[in-house]
C-alpha positions in Angstrom: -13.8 -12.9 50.7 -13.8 -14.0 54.6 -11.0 -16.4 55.1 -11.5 -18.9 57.9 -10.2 -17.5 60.6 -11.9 -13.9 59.7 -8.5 -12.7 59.9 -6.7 -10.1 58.0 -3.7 -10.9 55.9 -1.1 -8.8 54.9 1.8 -8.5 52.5 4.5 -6.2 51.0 7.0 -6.6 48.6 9.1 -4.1 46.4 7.7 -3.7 43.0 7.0 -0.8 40.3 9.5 1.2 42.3 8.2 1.2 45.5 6.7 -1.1 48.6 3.6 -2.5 47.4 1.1 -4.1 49.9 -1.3 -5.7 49.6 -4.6 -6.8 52.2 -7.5 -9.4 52.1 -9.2 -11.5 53.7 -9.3 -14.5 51.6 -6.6 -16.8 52.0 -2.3 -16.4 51.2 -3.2 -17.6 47.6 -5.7 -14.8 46.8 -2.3 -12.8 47.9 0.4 -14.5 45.6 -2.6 -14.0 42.7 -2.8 -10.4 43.1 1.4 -10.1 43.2 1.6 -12.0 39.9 -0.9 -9.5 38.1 1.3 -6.4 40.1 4.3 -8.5 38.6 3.4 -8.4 35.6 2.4 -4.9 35.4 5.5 -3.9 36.3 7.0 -6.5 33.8 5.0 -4.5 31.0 4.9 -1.2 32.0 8.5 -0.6 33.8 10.5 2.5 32.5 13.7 0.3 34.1 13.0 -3.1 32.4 14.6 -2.3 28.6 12.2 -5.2 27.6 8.8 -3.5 28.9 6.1 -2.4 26.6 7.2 1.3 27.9 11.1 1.2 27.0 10.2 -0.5 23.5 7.7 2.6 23.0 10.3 5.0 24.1 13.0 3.0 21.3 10.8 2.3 18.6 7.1 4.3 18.5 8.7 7.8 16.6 10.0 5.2 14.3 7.1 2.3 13.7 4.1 1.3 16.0 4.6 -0.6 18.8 2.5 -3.7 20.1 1.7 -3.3 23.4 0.1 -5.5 25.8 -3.9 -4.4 26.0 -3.5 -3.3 30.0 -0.1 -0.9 28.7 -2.5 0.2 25.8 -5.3 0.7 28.1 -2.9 2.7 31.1 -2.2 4.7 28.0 -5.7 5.5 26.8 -6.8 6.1 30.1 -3.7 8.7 30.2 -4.8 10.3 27.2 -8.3 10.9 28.4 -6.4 12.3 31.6 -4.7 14.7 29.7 -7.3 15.8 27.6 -9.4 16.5 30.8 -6.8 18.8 32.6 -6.1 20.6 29.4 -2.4 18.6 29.3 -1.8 19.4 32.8 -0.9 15.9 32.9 1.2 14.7 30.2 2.5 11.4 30.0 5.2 12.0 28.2 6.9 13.9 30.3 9.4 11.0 31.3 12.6 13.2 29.7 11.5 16.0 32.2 11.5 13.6 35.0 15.2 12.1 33.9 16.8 15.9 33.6 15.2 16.4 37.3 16.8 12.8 38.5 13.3 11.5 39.6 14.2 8.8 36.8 17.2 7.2 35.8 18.9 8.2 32.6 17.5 5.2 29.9 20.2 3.3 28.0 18.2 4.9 24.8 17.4 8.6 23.9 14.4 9.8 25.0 12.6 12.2 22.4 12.3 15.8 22.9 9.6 18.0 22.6 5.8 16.6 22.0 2.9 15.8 24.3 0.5 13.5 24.7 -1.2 14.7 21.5 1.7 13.2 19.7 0.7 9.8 21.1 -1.5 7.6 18.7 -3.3 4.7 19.5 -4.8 2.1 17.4 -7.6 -0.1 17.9 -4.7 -3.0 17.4 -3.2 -2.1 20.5 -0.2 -0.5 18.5 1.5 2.4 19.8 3.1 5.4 17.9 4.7 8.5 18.2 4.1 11.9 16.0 7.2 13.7 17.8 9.9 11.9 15.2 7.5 12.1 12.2 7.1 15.6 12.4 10.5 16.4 13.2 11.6 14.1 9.8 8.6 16.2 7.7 10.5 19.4 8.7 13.9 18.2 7.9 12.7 16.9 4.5 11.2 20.5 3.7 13.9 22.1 4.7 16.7 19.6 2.8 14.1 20.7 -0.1 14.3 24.2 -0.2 17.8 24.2 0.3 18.3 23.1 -3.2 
């Protein structure tokens, strides 16, 4: 989109992290348009924000699915089919890695252990779980069982 002038327009601000800029040449409102769906991207998918889709899945998916907003769930599909690709090269859960190294802050909650992205399951309901906790629970139960 050519905005009158046929000049280019140019913005940054600091968001998911980093400086994000962003470049058209429409007009200042195609801009502000493209800031609110970064915005809310980072709203939904910050490991910061303790009310984003990802610090609710790191608090609550080893313990009961998680809604998630359908861009988080998507970002996470698309994630899976990443890792399935490389052979789990990349792992999206590797966020507790990334903490221990200090290229993330340390959360407010516990971050699981162990697990890859096999242990993520997604639902068609845009619900989000984790395996890592159920498995773990399953073992303790068998062994609280043959300890009797």
């Amino acid at each position: 989109m050519r905005s009158h002038s046929g000049i280019e327009i140019r913005r940054c601000r600091p968001l998911l992290g980093t400086l994000v800029e962003i470049a058209c040449q429409g007009s200042p409102r195609d801009i502000d348009c493209a800031f609110t769906a970064m915005e809310k991207v980072q709203r939904l998918m910050s490991f910061h924000d303790p009310t984003s889709d990802v610090a609710r899945m790191n608090c609550h998916a080893s313990r009961r699915p998680v809604k998630v907003h359908p861009w988080t769930w998507r970002v996470l599909k698309s994630a899976q089919e990443f890792s399935r690709k490389s052979d789990g090269v990349f792992d999206i859960t590797m966020a507790r890695q990334l903490v221990k190294w200090d290229y993330l802050p340390r959360p407010d909650t516990r971050l699981c252990s162990g697990g890859s992205w096999r242990d993520i399951v997604l639902d068609d309901e845009y619900n989000v779980r984790s395996l890592i906790w159920e498995a773990l629970l399953r073992a303790l139960r068998l062994i609280a069982l043959l300890q009797r």
